[in-house]
N, C-alpha and C positions, 0 to 999 in steps of 0.2 A: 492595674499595671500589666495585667495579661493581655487584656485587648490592645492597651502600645505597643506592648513587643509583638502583638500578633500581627498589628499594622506595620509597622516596620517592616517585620519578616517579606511579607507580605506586599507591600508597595514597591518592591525592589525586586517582585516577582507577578507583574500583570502583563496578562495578556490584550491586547484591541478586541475591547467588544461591540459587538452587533455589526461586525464585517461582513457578512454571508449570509446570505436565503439558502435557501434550497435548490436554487440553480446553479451557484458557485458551488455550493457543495457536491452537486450531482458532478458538474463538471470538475472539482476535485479528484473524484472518485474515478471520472474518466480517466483521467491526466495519468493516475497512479498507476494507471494497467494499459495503456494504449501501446507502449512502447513493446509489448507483449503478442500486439500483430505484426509487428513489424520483422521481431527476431526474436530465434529461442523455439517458439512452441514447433517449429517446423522439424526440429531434431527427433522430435516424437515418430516423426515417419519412420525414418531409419529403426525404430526400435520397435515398430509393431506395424509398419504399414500404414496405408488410409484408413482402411477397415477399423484394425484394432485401434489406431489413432481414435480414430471418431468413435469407438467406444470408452475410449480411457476419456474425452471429453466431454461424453454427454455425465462420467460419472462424476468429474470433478465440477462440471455447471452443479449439476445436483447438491454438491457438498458446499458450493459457492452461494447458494441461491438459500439454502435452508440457514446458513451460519449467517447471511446478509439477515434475511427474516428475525434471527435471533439476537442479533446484535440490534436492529431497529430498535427495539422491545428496551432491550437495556439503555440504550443512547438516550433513550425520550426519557426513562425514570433516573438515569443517573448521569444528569449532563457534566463530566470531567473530562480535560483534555487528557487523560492519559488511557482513555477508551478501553482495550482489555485488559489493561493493567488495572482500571478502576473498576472493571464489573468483578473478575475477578476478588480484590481484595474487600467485597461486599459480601462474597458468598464464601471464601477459601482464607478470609484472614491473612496476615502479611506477610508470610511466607508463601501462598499460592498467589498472591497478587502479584508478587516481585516473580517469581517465576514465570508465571505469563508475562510479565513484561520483559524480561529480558529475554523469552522467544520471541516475543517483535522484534526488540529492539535487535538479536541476533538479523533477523530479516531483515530487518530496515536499515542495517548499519554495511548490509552483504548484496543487496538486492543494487542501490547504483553501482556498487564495484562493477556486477554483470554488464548490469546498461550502458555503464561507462565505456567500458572493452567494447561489446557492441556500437557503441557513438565513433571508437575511433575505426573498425572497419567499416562504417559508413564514409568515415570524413579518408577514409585513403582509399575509397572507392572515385572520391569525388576529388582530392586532390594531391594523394599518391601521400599522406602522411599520416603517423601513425605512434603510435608509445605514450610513455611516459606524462612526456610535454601533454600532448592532448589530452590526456585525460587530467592534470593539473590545471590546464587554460579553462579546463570545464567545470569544477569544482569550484577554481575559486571563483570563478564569474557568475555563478549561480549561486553559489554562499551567499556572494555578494549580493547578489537581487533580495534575494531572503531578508538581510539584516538591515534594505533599506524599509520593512515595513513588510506585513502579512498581507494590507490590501495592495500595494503593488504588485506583492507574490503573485496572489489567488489572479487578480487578473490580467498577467502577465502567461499563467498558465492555461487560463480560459483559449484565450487569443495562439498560445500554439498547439494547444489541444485541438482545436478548433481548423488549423491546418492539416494535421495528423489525420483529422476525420477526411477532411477534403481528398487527402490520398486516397484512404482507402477506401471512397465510393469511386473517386475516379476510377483507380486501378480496376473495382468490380467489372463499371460500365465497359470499358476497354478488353476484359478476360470474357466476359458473358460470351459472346459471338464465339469465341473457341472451345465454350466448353465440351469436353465429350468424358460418359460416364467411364468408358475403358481407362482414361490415363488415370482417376482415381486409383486404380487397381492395377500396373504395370511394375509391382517389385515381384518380382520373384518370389512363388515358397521358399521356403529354407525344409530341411530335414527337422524343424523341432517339432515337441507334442502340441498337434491340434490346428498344424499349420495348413492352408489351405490359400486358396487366391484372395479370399477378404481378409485372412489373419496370415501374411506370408511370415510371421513370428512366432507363428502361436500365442496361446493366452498367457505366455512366460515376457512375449513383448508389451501386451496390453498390460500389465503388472510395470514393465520399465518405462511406459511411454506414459505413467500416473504425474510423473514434476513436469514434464512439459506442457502437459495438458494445463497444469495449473498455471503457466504463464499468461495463458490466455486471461486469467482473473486475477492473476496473485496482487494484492495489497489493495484490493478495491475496500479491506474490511479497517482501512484505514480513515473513512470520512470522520468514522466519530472524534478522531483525533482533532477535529477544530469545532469540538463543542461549545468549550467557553468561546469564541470567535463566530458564532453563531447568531443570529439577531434574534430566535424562537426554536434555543437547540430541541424541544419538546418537538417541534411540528417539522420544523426544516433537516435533523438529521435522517430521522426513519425516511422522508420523502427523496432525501438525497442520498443517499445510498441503494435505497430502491429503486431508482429512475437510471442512477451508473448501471446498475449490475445488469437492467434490463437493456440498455443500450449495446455494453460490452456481448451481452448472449447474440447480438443481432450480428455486430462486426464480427466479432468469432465466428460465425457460420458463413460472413462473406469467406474470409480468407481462407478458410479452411476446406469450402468446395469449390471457390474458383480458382485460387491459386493453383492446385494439385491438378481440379479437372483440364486446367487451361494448355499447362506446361509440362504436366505429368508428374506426380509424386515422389519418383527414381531423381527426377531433377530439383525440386523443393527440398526434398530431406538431405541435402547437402550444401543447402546453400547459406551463405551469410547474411543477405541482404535478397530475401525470397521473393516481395514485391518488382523489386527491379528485375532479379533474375525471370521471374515468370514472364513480364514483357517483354523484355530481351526474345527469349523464346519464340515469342508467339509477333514476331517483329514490331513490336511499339518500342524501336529503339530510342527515339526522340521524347515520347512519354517517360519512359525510362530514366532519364536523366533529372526530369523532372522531378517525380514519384520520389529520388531517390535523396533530392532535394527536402520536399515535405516528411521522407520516410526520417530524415535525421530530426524533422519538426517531431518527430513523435517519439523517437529515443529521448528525445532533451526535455519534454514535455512529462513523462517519465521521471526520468531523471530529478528535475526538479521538483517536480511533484512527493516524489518518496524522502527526498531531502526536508523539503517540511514538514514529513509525517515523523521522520524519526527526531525531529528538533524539537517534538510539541510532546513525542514521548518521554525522551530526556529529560528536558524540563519539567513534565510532571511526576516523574521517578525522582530527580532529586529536589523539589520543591518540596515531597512529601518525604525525603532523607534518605529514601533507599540509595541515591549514589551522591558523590560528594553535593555539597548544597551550592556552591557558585557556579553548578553548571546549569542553574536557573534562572540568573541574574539575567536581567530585560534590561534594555538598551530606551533609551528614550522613544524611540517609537516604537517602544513594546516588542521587540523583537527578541528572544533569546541566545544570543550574541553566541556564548559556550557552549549549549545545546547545539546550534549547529557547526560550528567549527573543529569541535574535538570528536566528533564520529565523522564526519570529513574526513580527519587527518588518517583516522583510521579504514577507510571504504579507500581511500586514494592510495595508503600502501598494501591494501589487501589486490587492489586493481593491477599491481604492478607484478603480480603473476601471468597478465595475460590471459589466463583460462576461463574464458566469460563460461563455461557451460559445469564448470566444479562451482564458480561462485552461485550459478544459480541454482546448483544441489544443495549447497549450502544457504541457502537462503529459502529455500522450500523446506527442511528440514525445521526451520526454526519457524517458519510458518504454520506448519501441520503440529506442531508441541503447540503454539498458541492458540488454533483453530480447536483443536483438542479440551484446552484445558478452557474456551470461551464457551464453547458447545456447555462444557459439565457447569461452566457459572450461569446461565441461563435456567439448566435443569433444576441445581441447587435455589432461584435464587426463587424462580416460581413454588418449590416444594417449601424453600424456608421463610421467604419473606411475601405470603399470599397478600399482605395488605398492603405492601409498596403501592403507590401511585403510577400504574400506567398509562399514560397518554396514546398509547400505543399497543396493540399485543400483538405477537407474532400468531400466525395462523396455525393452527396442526399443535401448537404449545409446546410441551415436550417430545411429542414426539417428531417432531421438527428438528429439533437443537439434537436430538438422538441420531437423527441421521446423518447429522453433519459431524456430530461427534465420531461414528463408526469410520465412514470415509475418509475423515481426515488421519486416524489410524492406520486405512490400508493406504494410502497415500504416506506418509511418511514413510512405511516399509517398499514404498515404489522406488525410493532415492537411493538403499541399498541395494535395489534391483537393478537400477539404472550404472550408480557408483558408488561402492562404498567407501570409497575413500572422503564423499564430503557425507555422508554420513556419520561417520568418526572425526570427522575433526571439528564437528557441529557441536557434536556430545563432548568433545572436549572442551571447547568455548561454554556451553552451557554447563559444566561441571565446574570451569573457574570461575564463570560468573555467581553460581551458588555458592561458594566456597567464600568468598568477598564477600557476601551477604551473610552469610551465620558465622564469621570470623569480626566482620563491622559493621555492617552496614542495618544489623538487625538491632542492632544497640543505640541506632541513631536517628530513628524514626520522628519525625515534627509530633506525629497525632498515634494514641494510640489502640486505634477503630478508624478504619473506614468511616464512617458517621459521623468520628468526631472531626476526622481531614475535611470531608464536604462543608460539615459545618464551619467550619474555621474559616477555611476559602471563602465562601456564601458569606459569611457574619463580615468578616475582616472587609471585603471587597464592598459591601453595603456600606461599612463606616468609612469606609478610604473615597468612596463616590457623594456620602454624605459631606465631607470635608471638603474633597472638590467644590462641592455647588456650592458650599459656605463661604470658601474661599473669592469664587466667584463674583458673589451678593456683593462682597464686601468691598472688592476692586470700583463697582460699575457706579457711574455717576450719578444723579438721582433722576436725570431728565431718563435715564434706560428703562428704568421700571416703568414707564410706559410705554414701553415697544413691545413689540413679541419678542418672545426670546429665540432665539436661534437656535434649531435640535441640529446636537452632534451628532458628528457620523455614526 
């Protein structure tokens, strides 16, 4: 009677399997962080310069590069869509599980509101409108892509990821010819400690200019989130995650030394739209318009992207009880219909502040608490679970996942550096979300282990595909069984 109710449960909560290689997935990974050269990381100028900038970024690659490494490791031995929520409650039990996943899901529910705001000073760059409306036209039109199916998603994001890129080599090609190393370095010292022509901030800016620096990466450590959606989540997540993070190190170094050397730094760290404005500058006014064209391909690309990251987290939070259980329910093409809808509603009136640059404190805050607590489930899971099956292992082992664990530390105290005001109201939202969980949410769990969840999912989803094929058999006429049969998507 257990394994009915378990298929039940269970069949009213799948996701499309074997969607994605490892090149969707890479290009996942891109999609989730591209909108991150576009706009955002250039604010870090203003707070430490080129200099200090380009040191608060080489620190946060560092922290993005070792947490990626460490996350591969756990993707390949513990394929669940709910990625640090699942590695987590392998090594930290349901209570550190649920914590790490409600700092994703903090970031992933805070992170489009940013991009959002961002998408409409693109679109009243380009056609003089802007609010509310725009960022509503935009949610629901991309909700709506979502809930027609994950493989229309995934390569409907391929395709404008895929533009986004196109920008920003053109844009390179076009700044190269003006680069000069002086306009890197034309802000002004200031009077603070240690301030100088490479840190006109001092090292008080390089400590503020740590959340912008992460824009350039932030949510790339999202791939493993379409694990069950995977066709070989063992071999295709660790390679696609690995192959984003190295691609995004290459574009971050474009925009980051041509932009500034091109147009001057003084001019970038105030702008809203920095690709456009650098050509402007340097007269590609007619590219410019163009750029600024593919530059909203890559907000939206973004956008969309994190939108299914937090709809595949949802659903594996409340599939497994941590949040009400009908925000898991699948839609006939598998799509989790609630999971994306009701953090929508919420990223859409968080967006109606306007302030894209507090939502993405707020959303780097909740990033650096997950990055933090993924780091310590790697350490944990190598020290406790030495006989786990991996497919995969991170290089440097521990001390790998220790360094991204450190950094992501001084980087969450970057965001009180920068503002604390979304500092505190991060900790506020992460205090009610815990409070929901050890008032209900802890009393209402499916499974209770980790091991016993995987199992259940694994077991339940073998007898639900067994049934399938039975069902099948049973339809097909007799002359079929001498055909080949037809492999599903």
């Amino acid at each position: 009677m257990a394994n009915t109710i378990d298929q039940d449960y269970l069949a009213k909560r799948q996701l499309k399997k074997g969607t994605a290689g490892w090149v969707l997935l890479a290009g996942l990974g891109v999609s989730y962080v591209i909108s991150g050269d576009f706009a955002g990381w250039n604010f870090g100028l203003a707070e430490a310069g080129w200099g200090g900038f380009a040191i608060a970024a080489a620190l946060m690659a560092t922290m993005y590069f070792a947490l990626v490494l460490s996350l591969a490791e756990m993707s390949a031995a513990i394929p669940a869509a709910g990625g640090g929520y699942s590695f987590a409650r392998q090594t930290m039990g349901t209570t550190g599980g649920y914590l790490t996943g409600l700092a994703v899901l903090i970031e992933y529910a805070l992170a489009p509101a940013a991009i959002v705001i961002f998408i409409g000073a693109a679109v009243e760059e380009l056609l003089g409108i802007n609010g509310p409306l725009v960022y509503a036209v935009f949610y629901a039109i991309f909700i709506g892509i979502h809930l027609a199916g994950v493989g229309e998603a995934l390569k409907t994001m391929m395709i404008i990821s895929g533009l986004a890129v196109v920008a920003i080599l053109a844009t390179a090609v076009a700044l190269i010819g003006d680069f000069e190393t002086a306009n890197l370095f034309n802000i002004a010292p200031t009077e603070a400690a240690g301030a100088s022509e490479i840190l006109p901030f001092g090292w008080y800016g390089v400590w503020a200019a740590l959340p912008f620096a992460m824009w350039l990466f932030l949510a790339v450590e999202g791939v493993p989130l379409a694990a069950e959606e995977a066709r070989n989540p063992a071999r295709d997540v660790p390679k696609g995650i690995i192959g984003a993070m190295i691609f995004l190190l290459f574009t971050a170094a474009l925009v980051m030394f041509l932009l500034a050397g091109a147009a001057g730094a003084d001019v970038i760290s105030a702008s809203g739209v920095p690709l456009v404005d650098a050509l402007k500058a340097t007269g590609s006014g007619e590219l410019a318009t163009a750029i600024n064209v593919l530059g909203l391909a890559g907000l939206i690309a973004s956008f969309f992207s994190v939108i299914y990251g937090y709809s595949r987290l949802v659903f594996a939070l409340s599939r497994a009880g941590y949040l009400p259980k009908f925000l898991s329910l699948t839609s006939k093409r598998k799509a989790p219909t609630w999971a994306l809808i009701v953090p929508g509603v919420f990223g859409f009136a968080a967006s109606l502040t306007g302030e894209g640059d507090l939502m993405l404190g707020m959303a780097v805050v909740g990033a650096t608490i997950s990055y933090a607590l993924m780091s310590l489930s790697h350490i944990l899971l190598r020290l406790r679970r030495p006989e786990l099956k991996r497919p995969y292992k991170t290089p440097g082992g521990i001390l790998t996942s220790s360094i991204a664990l450190i950094l992501s530390l001084v980087a969450m105290t970057g965001v009180y550096a920068f503002d604390p005001r979304a500092f505190n109201y991060t900790l506020i939202l992460f205090v009610i979300g815990a409070i929901y969980f050890f008032a209900y949410g802890k009393r209402h769990l499916v499974a209770k282990s980790a091991d016993e969840e995987l199992a259940l999912i694994l077991d339940a989803e073998h007898d639900l595909d067994e049934m399938d094929a039975e069902a099948n058999t049973s339809t097909e006429e007799p002359t079929v069984s001498l055909q080949a049969e037809t492999p599903r998507a």
